[in-house]
DRENPA-3360 file (N, C-alpha, C; in nm, 2 decimals, always signed):
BEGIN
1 = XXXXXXXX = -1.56/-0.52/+1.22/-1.53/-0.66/+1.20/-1.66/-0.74/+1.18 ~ -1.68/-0.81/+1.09/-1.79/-0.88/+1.09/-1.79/-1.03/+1.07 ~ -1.85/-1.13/+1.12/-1.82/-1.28/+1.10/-1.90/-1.33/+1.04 ~ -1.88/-1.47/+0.93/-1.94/-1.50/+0.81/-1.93/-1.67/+0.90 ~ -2.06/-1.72/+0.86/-2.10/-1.84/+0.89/-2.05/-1.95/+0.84 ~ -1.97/-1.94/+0.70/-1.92/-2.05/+0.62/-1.73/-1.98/+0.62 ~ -1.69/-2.13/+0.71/-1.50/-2.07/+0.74/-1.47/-2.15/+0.57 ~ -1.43/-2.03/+0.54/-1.29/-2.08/+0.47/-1.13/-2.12/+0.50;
9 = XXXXXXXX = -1.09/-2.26/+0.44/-0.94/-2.27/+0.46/-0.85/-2.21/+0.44 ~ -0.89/-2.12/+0.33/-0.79/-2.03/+0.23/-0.79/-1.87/+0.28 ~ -0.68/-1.85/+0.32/-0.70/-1.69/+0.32/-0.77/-1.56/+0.22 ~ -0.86/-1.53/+0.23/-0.92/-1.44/+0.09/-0.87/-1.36/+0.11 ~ -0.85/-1.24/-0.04/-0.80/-1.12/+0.01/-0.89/-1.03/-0.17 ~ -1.03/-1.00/-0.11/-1.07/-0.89/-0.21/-0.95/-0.77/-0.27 ~ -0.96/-0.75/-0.37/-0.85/-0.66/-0.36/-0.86/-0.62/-0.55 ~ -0.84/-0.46/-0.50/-0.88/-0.40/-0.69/-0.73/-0.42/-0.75;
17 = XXXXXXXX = -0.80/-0.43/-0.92/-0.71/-0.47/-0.97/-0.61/-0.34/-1.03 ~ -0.59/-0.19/-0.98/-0.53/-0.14/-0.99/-0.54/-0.04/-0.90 ~ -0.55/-0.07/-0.77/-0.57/-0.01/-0.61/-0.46/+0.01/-0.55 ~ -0.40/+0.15/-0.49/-0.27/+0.11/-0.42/-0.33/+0.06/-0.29 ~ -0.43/+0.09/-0.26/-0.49/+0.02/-0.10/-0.42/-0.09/-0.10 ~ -0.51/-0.19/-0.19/-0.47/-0.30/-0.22/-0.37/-0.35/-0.26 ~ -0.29/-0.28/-0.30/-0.16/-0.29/-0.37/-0.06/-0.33/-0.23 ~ -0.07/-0.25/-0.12/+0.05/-0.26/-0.04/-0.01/-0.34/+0.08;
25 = XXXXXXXX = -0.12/-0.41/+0.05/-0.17/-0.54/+0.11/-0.10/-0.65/+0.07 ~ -0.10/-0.66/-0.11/-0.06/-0.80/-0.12/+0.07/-0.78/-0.13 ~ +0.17/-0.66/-0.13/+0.31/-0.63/-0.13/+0.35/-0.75/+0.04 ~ +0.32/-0.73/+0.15/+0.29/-0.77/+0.27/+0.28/-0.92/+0.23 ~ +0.19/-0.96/+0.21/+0.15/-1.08/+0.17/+0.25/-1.19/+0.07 ~ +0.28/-1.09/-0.02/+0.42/-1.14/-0.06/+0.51/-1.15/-0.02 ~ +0.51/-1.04/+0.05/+0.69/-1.05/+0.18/+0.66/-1.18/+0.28 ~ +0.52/-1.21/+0.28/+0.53/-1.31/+0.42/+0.50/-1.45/+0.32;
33 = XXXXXXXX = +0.53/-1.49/+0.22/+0.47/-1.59/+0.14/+0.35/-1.63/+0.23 ~ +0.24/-1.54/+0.16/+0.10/-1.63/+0.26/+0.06/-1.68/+0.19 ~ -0.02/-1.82/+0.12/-0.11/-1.87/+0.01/-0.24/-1.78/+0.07 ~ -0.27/-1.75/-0.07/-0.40/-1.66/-0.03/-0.49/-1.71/-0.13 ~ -0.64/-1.68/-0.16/-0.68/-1.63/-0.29/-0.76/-1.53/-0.26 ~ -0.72/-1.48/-0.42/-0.75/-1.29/-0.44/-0.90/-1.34/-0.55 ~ -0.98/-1.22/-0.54/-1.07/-1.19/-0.58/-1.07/-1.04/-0.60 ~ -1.04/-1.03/-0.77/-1.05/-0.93/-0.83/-1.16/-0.85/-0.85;
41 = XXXXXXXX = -1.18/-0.72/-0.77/-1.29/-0.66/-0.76/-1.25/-0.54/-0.85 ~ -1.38/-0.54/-0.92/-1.39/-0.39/-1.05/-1.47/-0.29/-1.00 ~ -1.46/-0.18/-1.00/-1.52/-0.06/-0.94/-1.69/-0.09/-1.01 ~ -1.77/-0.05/-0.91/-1.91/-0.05/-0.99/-1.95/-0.18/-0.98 ~ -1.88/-0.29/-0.99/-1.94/-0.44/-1.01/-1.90/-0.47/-0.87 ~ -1.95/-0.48/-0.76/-1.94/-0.55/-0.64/-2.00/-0.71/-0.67 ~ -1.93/-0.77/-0.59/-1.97/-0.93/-0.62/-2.06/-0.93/-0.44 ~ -2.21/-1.01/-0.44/-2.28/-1.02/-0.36/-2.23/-1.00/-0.20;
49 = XXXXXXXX = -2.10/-1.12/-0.20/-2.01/-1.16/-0.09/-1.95/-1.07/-0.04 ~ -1.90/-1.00/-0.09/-1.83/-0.86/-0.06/-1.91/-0.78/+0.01 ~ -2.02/-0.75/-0.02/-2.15/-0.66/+0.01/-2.16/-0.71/+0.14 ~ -2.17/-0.79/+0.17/-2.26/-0.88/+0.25/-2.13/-0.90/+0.39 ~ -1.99/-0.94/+0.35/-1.89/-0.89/+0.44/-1.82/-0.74/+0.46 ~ -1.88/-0.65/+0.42/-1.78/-0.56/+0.47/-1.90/-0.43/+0.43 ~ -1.94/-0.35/+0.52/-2.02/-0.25/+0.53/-2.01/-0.11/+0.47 ~ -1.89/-0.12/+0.42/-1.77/+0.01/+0.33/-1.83/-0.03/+0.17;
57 = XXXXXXXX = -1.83/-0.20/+0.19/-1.81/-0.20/+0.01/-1.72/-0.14/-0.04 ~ -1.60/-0.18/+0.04/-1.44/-0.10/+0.02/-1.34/-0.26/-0.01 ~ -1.23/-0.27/-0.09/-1.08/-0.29/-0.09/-1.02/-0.21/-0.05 ~ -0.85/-0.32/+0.02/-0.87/-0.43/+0.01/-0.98/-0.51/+0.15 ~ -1.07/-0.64/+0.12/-1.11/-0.66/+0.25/-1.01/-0.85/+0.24 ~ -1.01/-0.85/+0.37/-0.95/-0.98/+0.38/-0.99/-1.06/+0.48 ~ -1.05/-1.23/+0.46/-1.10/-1.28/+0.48/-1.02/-1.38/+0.51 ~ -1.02/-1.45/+0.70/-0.91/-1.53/+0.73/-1.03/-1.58/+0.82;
65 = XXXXXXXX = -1.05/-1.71/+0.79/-1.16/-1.82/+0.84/-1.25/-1.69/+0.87 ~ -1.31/-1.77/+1.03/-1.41/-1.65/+1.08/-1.41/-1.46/+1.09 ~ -1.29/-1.41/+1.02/-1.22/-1.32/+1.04/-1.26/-1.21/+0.91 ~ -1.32/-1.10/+0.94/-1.30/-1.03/+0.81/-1.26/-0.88/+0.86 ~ -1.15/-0.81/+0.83/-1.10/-0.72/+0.80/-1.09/-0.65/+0.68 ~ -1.14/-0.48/+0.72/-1.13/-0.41/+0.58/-1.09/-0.29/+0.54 ~ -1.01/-0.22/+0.65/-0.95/-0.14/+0.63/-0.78/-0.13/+0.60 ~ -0.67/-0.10/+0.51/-0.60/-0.16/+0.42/-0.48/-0.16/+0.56;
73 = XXXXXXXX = -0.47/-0.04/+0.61/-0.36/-0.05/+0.73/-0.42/-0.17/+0.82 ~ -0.52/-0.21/+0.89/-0.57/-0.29/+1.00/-0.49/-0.41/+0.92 ~ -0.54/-0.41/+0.81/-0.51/-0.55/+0.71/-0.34/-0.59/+0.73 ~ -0.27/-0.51/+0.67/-0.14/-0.51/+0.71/-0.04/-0.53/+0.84 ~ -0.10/-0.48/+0.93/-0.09/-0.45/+1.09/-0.09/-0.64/+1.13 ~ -0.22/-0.64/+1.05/-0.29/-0.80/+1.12/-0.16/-0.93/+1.08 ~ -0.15/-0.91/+0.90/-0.07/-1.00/+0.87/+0.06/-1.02/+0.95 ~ +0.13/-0.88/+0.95/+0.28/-0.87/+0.97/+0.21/-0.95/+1.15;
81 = XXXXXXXX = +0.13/-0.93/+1.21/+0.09/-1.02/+1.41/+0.11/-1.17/+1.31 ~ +0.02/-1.18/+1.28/+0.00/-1.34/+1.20/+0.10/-1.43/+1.13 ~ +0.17/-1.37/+1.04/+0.29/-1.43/+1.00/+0.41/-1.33/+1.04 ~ +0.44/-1.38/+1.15/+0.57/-1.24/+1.25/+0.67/-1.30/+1.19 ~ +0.74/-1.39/+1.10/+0.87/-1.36/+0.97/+0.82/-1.34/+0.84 ~ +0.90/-1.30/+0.77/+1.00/-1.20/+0.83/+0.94/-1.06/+0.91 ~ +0.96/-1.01/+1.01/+0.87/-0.89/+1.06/+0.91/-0.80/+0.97 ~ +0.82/-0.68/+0.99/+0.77/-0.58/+0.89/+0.73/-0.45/+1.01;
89 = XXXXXXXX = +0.80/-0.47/+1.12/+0.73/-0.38/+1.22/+0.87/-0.41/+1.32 ~ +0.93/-0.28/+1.38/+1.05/-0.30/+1.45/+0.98/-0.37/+1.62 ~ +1.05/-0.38/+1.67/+1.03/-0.50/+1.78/+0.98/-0.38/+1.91 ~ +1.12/-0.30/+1.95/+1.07/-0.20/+2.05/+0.94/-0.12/+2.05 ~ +0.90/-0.10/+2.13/+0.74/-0.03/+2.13/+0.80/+0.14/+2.06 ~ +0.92/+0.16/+2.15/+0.94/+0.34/+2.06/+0.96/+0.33/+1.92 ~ +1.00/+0.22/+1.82/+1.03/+0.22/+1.70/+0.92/+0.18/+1.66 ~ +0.82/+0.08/+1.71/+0.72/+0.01/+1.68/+0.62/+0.15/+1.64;
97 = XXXXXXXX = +0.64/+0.26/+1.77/+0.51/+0.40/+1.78/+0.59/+0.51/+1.63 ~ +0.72/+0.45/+1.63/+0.75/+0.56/+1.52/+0.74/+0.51/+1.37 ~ +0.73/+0.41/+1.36/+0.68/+0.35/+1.20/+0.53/+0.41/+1.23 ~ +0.39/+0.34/+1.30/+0.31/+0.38/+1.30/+0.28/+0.52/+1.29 ~ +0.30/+0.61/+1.37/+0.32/+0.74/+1.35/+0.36/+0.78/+1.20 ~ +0.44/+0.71/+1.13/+0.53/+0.74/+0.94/+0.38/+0.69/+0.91 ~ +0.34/+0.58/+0.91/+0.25/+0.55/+0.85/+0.11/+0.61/+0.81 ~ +0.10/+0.68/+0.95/-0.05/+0.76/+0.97/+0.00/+0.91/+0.87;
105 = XXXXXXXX = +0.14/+0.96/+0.92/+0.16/+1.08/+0.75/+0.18/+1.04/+0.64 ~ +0.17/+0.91/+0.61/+0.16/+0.91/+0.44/+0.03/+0.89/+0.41 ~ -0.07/+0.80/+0.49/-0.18/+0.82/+0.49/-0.25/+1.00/+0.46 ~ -0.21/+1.06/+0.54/-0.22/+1.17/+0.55/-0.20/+1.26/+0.44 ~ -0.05/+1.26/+0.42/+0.01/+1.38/+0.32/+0.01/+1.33/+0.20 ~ +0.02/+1.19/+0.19/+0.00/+1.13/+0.03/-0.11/+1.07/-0.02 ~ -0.17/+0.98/+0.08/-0.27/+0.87/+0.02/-0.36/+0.95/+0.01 ~ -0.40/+1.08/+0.07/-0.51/+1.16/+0.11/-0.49/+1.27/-0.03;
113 = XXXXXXXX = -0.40/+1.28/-0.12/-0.43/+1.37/-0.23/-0.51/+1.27/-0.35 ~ -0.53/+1.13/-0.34/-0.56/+1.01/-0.47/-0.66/+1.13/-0.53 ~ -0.77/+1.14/-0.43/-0.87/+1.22/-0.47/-0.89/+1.34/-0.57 ~ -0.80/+1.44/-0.55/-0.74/+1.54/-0.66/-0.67/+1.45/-0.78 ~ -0.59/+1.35/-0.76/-0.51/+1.33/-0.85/-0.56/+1.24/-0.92 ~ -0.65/+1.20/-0.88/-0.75/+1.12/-0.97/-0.85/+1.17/-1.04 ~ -0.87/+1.29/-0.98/-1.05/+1.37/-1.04/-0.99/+1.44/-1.14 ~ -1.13/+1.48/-1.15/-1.13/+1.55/-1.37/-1.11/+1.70/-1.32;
121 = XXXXXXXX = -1.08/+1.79/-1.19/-1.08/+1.90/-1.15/-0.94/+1.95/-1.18 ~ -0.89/+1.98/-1.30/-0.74/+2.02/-1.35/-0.68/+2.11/-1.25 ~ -0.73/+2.21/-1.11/-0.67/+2.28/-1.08/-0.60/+2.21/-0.98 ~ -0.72/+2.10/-0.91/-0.69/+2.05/-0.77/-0.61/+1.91/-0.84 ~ -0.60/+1.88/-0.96/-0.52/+1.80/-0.98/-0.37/+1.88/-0.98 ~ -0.31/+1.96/-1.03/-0.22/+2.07/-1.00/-0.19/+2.08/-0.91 ~ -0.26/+2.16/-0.81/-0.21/+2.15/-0.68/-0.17/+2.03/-0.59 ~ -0.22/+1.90/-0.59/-0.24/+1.78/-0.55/-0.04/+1.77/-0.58;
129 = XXXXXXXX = -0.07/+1.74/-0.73/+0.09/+1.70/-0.78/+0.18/+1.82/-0.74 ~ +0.12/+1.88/-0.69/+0.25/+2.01/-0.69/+0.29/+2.00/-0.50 ~ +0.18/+1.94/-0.46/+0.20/+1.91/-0.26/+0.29/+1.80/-0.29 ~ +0.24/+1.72/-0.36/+0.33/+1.54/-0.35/+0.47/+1.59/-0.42 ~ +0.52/+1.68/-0.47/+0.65/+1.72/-0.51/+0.73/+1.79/-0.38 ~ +0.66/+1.88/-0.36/+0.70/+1.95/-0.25/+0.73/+1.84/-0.13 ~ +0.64/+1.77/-0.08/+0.65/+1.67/+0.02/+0.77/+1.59/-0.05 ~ +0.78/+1.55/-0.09/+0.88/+1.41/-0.18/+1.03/+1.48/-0.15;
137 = XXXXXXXX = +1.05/+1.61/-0.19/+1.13/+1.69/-0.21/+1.22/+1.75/-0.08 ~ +1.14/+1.76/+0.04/+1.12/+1.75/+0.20/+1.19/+1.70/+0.30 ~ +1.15/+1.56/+0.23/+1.15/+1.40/+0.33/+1.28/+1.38/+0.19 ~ +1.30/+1.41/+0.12/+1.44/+1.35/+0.02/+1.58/+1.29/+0.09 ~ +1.58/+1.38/+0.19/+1.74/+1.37/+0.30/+1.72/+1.27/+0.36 ~ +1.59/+1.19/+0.40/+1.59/+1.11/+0.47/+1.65/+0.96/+0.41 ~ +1.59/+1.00/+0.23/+1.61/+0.83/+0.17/+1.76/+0.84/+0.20 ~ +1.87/+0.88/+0.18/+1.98/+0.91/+0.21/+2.05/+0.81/+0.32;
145 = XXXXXXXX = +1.99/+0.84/+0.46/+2.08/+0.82/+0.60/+2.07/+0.65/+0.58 ~ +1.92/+0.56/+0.52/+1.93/+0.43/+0.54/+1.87/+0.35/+0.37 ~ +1.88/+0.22/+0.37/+1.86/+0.21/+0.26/+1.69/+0.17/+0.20 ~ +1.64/+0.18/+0.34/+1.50/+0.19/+0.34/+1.41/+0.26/+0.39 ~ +1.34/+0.32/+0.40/+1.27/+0.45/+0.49/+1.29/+0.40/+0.62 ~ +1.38/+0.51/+0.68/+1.42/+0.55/+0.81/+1.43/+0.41/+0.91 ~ +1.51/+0.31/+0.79/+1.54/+0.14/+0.86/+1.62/+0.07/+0.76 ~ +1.73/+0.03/+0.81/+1.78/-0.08/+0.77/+1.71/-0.20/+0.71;
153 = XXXXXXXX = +1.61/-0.23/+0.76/+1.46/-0.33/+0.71/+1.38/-0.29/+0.63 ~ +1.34/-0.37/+0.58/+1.22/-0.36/+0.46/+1.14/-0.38/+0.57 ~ +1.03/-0.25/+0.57/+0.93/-0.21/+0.67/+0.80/-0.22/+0.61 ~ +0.66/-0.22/+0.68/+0.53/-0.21/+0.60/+0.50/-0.07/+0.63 ~ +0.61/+0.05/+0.60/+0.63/+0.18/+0.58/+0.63/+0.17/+0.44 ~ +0.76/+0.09/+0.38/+0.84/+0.06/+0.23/+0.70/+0.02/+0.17 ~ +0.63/-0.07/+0.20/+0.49/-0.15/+0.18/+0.36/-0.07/+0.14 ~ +0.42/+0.07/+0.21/+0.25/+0.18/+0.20/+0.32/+0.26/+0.07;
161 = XXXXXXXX = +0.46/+0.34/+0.12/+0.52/+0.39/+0.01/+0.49/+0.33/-0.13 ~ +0.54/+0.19/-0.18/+0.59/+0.15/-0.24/+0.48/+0.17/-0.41 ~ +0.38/+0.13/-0.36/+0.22/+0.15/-0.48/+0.20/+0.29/-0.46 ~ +0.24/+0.35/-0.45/+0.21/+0.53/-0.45/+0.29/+0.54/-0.56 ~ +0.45/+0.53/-0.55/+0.60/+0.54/-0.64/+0.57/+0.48/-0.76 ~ +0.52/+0.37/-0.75/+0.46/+0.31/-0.86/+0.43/+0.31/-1.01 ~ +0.33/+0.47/-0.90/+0.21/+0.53/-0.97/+0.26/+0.65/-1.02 ~ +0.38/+0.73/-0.99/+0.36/+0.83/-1.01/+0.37/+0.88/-1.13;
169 = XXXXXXXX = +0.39/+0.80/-1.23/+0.37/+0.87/-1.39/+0.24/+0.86/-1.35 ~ +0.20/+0.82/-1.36/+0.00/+0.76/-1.41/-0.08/+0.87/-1.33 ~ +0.03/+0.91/-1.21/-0.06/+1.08/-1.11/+0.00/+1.20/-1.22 ~ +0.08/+1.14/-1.29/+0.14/+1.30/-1.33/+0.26/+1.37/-1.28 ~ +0.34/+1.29/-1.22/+0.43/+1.35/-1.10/+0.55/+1.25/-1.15 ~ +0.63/+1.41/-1.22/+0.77/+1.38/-1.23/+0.86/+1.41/-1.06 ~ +0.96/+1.32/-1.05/+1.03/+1.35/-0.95/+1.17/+1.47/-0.95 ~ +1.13/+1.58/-0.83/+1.23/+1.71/-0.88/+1.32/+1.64/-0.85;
177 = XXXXXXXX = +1.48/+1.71/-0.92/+1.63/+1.66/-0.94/+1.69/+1.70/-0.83 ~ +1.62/+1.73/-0.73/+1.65/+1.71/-0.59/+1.61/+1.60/-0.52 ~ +1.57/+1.50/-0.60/+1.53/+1.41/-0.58/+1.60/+1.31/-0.59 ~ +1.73/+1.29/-0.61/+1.81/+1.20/-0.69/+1.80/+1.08/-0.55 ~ +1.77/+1.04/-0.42/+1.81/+1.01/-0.29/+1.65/+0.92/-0.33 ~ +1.53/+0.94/-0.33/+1.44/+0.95/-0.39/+1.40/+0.80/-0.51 ~ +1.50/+0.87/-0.63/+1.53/+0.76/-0.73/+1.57/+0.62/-0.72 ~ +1.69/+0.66/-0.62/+1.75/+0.52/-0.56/+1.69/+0.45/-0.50;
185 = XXXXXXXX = +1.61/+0.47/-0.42/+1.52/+0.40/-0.30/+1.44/+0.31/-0.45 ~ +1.38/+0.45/-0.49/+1.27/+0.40/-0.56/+1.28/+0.26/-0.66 ~ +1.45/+0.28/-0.74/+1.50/+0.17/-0.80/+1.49/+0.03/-0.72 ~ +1.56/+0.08/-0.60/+1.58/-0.05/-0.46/+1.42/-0.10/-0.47 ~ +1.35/-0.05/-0.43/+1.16/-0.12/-0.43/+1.10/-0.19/-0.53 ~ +1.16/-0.13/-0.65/+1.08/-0.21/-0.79/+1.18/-0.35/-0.80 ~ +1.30/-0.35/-0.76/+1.34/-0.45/-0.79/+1.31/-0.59/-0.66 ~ +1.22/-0.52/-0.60/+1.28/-0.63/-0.49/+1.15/-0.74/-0.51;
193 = XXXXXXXX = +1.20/-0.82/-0.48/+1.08/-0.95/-0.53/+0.97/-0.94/-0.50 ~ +0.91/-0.91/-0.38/+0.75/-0.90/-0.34/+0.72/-0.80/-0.39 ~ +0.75/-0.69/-0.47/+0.64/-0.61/-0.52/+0.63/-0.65/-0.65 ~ +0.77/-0.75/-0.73/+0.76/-0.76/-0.85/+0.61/-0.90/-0.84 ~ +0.62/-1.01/-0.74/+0.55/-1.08/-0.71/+0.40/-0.97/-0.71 ~ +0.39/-0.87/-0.62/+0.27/-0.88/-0.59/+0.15/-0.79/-0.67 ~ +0.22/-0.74/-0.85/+0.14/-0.68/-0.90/+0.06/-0.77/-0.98 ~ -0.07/-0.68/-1.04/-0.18/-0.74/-1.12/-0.13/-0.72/-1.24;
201 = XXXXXXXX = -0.23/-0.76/-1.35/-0.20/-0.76/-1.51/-0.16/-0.64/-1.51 ~ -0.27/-0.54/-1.47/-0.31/-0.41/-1.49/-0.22/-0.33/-1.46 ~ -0.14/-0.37/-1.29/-0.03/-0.30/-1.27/+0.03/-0.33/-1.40 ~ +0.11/-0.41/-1.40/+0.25/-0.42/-1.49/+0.25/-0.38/-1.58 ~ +0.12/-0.29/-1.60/+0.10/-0.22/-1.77/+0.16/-0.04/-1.76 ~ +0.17/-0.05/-1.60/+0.16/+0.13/-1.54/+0.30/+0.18/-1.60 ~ +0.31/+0.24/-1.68/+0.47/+0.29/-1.73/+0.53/+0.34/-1.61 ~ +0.68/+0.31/-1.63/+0.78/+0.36/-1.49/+0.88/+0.46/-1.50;
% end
């Protein structure tokens, strides 16, 4: 955390213009109507300010008066405390530890292949898309039991999911026909207003 001498009124929220980090920050942000302003950051071109708040020189970072946060879950965690409607986090501490717990394996089993599935290395791109099928394929029975990952509620689970599903032409990753449980969800998310709100130019270009 680091503190900047000049408060801003406005919530900032750095954030790339085709980042799922970022992506399922301002998905959040949209679910909570927060007035924000975004500052579109391009890989390679850091703007001074950025530099100067956040020690990663990472998105998304987010800037709330004296406040800067910059890791994408902290970010999320913070909003859903800050604007608690609609919540995005179940109330009991055992459902509260078992979304977090979901969250820390998609970080894990998904967010953690970008790297292959973004590099120029064709094998580990292969294998990458061939884990995210298998995983997808897995967890399938689950989209099934509710109409949102493992909740009646639109969760900031749905929120981490949601910019991954997104993406998945643009990773290369068709969904297997065991997947039909999968599709549905996935239909249910694109349509729902905060993510249709919270894409960039750039998103809306990603074929689906």
């Amino acid at each position: 955390m680091a503190v900047i001498t000049n408060k801003r009124s406005v919530m900032t929220l750095y954030s790339g213009s085709n980042d799922p980090y970022s992506h399922r920050a301002r998905i959040v942000l949209a679910e909570k109507s927060v007035t924000y302003e975004i500052k579109k950051i391009e890989p390679g071109n850091l703007p001074e300010d950025l530099i100067d708040l956040n020690p990663y020189n990472s998105v998304p970072t987010l800037v709330d008066r004296d406040l800067v946060l910059y890791d994408s879950r902290v970010v999320m965690e913070y909003l859903d405390e800050r604007f608690p409607h609609p919540p995005l986090m179940p109330v009991d501490p055992v459902s509260r530890a078992r979304c977090r717990l979901m969250l820390h394996r998609i970080d894990n089993d998904w967010y953690a292949l970008l790297p292959d599935l973004l590099g120029n290395d064709d094998s580990k791109k292969e294998q990458a898309i061939q884990e995210f099928k298998n995983s997808l394929s897995s967890v399938a029975p689950i989209f099934e039991a509710k109409p949102f990952f493992m909740s009646d509620d639109f969760s900031l689970v749905d929120c981490s999911i949601a910019p991954l599903f997104w993406r998945l032409k643009e990773y290369g990753i068709e969904l297997p026909e065991q997947a039909n449980s999968v599709k549905v969800y996935t239909e249910r998310l694109f349509n729902r207003p905060s993510l249709i709100e919270s894409l960039t130019e750039e998103e809306k270009t990603i074929e689906q």
